[in-house]
N, C-alpha and C positions, 0 to 999 in steps of 0.2 A: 314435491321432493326434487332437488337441482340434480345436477350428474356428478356433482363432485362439492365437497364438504372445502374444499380449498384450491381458488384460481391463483397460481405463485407467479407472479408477473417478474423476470428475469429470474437467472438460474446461477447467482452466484454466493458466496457462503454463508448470507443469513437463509436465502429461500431454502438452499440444500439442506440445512439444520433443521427448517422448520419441517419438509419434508420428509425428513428423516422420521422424525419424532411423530408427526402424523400419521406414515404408513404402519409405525410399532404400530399406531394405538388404533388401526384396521381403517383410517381415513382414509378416501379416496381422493389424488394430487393431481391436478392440469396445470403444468407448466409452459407457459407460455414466453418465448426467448426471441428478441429482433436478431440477434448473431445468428449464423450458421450451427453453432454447437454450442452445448452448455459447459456452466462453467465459470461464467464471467473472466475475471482479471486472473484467474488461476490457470487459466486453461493451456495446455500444453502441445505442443506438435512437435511430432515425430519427425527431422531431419537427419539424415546420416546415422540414424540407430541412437541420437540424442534427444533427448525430451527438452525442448527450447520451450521458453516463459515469454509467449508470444506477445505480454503486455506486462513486458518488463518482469526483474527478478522479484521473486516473493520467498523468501526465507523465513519459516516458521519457527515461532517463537513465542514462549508466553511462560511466566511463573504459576498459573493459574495450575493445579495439580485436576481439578474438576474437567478443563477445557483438555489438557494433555493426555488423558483417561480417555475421556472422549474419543478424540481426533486418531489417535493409540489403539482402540476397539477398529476404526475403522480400515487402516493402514497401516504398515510401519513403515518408521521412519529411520532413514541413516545419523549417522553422528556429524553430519555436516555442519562445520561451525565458520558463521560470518569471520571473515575478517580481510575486511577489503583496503586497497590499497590506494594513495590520492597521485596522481601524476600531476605535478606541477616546472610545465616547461620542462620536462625531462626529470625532474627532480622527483624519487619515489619516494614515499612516507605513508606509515603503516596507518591504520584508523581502527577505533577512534583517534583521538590525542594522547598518546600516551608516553612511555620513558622510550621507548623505542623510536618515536614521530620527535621528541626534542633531543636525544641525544643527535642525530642525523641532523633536524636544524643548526643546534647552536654548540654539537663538539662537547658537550657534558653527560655524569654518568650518575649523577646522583638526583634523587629528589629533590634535594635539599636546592642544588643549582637552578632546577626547573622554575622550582617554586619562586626564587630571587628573581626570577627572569621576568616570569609570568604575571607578580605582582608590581615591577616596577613599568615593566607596560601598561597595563592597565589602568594606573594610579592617574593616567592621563584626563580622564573621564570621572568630571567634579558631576556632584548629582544625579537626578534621575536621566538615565539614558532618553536621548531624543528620537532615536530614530533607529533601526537595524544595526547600522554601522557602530556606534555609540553600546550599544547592548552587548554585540558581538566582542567588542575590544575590553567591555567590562568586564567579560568573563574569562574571556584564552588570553587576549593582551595582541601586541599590533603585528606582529609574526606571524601568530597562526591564522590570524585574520583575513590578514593581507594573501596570504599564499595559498589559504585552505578551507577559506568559508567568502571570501568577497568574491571573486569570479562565477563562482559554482552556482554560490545562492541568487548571483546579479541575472544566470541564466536561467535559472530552474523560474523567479518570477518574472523576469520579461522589467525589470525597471531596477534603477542604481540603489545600493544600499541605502543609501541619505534619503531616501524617497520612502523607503518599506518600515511601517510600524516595527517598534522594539519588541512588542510581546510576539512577533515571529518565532523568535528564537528566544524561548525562554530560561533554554538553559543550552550548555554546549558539553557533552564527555568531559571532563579534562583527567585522567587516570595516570597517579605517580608510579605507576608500577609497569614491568614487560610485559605485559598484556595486549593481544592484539583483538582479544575477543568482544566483539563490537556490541553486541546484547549482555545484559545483566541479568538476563531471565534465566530463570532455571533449569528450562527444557529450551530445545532446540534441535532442527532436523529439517530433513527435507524427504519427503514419501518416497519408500524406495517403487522404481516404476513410474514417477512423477507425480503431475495432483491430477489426471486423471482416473488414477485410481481410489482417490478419495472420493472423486466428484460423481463418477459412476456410484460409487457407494452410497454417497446420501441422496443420489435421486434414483433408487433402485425401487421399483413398484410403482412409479409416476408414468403416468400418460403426458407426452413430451410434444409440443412443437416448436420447431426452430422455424426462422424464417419468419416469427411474426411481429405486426406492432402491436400490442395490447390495447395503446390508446387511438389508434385507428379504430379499434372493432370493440371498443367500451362494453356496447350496450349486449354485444353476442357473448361478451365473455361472464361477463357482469350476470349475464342469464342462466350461465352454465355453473356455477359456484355460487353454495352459501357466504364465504365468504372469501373476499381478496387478501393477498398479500404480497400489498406492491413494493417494489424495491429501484423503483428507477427513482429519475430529478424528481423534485419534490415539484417546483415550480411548473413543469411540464405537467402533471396531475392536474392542477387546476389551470389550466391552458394561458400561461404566463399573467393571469389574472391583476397582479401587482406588478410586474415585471420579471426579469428575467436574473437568478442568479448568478453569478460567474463563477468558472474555474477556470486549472490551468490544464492545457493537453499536453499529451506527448504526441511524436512521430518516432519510428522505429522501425531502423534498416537492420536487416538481418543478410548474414551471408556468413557461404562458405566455405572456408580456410582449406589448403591445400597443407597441412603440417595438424600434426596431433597433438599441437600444445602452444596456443599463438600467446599468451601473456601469462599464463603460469598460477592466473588468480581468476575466482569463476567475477569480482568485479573491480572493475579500475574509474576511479572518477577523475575527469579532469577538469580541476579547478582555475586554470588561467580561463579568463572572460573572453580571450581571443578562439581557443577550440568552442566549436559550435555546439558542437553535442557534449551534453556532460558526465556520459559515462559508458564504457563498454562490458558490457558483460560477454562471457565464454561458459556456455549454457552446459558443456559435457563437466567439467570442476563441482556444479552441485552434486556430482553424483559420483566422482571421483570417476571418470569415465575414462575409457583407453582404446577409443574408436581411434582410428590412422588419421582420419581427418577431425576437423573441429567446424565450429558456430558459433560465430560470436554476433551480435546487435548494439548494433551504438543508438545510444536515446537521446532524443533531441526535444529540448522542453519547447511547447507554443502555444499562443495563447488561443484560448478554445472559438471555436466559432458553429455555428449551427448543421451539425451533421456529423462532427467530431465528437471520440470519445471524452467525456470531463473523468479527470482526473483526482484533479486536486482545489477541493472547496478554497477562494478566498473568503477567508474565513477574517474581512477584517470589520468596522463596525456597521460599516450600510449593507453588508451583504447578511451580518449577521441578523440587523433588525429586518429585514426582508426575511427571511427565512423566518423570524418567530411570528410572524401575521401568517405567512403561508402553514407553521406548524399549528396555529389557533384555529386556520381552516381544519387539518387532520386530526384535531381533539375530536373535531363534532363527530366525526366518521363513526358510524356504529358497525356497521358490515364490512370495513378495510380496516387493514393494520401497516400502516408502514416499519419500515425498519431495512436498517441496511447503509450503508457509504454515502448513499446518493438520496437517500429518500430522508435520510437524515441531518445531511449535509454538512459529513464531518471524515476529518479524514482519519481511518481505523484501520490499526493493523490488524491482520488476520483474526489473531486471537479474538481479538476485542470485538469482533463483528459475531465470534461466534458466543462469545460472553452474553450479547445483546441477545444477539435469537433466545439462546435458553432463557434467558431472564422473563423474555413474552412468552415464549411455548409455556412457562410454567405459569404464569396468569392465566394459560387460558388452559389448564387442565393438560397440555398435553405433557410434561416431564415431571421427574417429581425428584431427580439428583439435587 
């Protein structure tokens, strides 16, 4: 008989759901975390009496009525609603794309204008799009392209649009109406108190350590659990066995402001290719905050290298066919369950990471929503 029914190898929102749902059902959890504190990508610090999103903004959102139930039991949440704003060269415009981002480009007030606009740009682009560029233009047209998705996106991957596969971007917003409300989803918020009051939540009754590698010390943890559930690279699992997947990293300055309101919006992306960083967030706005000072971090996309957070799966065809030999390895697995951003190798919004958990907790007997 082991010491614990589940070893959670990181500690961010698939291991926390699984946790969650395991201590209901009287399981005993060792989570096991390389960072300092759990939490993963959600996790939040305390500056100036602001709860800053130390790896980047995360705005909760999901139509799912099941996952908002959920997440709703374990915190509330504010009525904070995305809606961010693009800086280009000085020039502001609302996001997504919508009557408000064209009337400011092109001095019109109607749908009806947008639409003229919209489709006579785009009508440039005979066939199947070739490449990012080509995709992008098929859908917004050379305007919002040029000003609102070609610098941004040239930064966020590290190489020129003409270069980046079309099914990148498979679709773009385009919204004929004043709407600056950037999700379609039904619910949306942000935890009041931050996510670490969610995160303490779903890891509450767990045996915790930070500070460790899991795959450094395999065989001790591996002894101490019936079974795993790991959540880191997949590829690092089997010790880059076929090679090594890729993603993209960030870098993220943080500092802070001497005035209680530096940009008016909790995020501003800047989409000209010449700013280095492509977005600033003002971490006090998620929460409608009115501390005298503020925090804002500017994110800066790069490409990942070995001892950096991965971020964001290239998810293009050779990283995908690596990833499916590595995921035919984790079929065999009888005693691990992966699952999660990384162990999956896709990139999930929140919701969706917590969709995934319950979807396995309920194969394995532990939820029954």
């Amino acid at each position: 008989m082991k010491k614990y029914d589940y070893v959670l190898v990181g500690s961010g929102l698939f291991a926390g759901v699984w946790a969650y749902l395991a201590v209901k059902r009287g399981k005993r959890c060792l989570v096991v975390e390389k960072r300092d504190h759990i939490g993963g990508n959600i996790y939040c610090e305390d500056i100036e009496g602001i709860h800053v999103h130390k790896y980047g903004a995360h705005i909760f959102h999901t139509s799912s009525k099941e996952v908002w139930e959920f997440v709703s039991r374990l915190a509330e949440f504010n009525r904070y609603t995305n809606s961010p704003v693009a800086n280009y060269k000085g020039e502001m415009y609302n996001m997504p794309f919508n009557m408000n981002t064209f009337s400011k480009m092109w001095g019109i007030s109607t749908p009806e204008e947008a639409r003229d606009i919209i489709n006579r740009q785009r009508a440039g682009i005979a066939g199947e799009p070739r490449n990012l560029e080509e995709q992008a233009i098929s859908l917004v047209g050379v305007d919002l392209y040029e000003k609102l998705v070609k610098g941004y996106t040239e930064k966020q991957w590290g190489r020129d649009c003409k270069d980046l596969p079309a099914f990148i971007i498979r679709r773009l917003p385009v919204r004929y109406t004043y709407d600056n409300n950037y999700f379609n989803d039904l619910y949306q918020g942000i935890p009041i108190g931050g996510y670490n009051v969610l995160i303490d939540k779903l890891f509450e009754g767990c045996d915790i350590r930070c500070g460790e590698d899991y795959l450094k010390q395999r065989d001790l943890y591996n002894s101490l659990g019936e079974t795993v559930v790991y959540t880191g690279t997949l590829d690092a699992y089997y010790q880059y066995r076929f090679g090594r997947l890729e993603y993209r990293s960030l870098r993220f300055e943080t500092e802070v402001k001497d005035t209680d309101n530096f940009q008016g919006v909790a995020v501003v992306n800047y989409t000209d290719r010449e700013t280095p960083y492509t977005r600033i967030i003002e971490h006090k706005h998620f929460e409608f905050g009115t501390q005298s000072r503020t925090v804002i971090t500017r994110e800066y996309p790069a490409d990942w290298q070995e001892g950096m957070e991965p971020y964001y799966p290239v998810n293009d065809e050779k990283n995908q066919n690596l990833y499916e030999r590595y995921a035919a390895l984790a079929a065999g697995e009888s005693s691990v369950i992966f699952g999660g951003r990384l162990a999956e190798y896709r990139y999930y919004d929140m919701d969706k990471v917590i969709e995934s958990a319950l979807r396995r907790a309920r194969q394995y007997g532990l939820y029954e929503g």
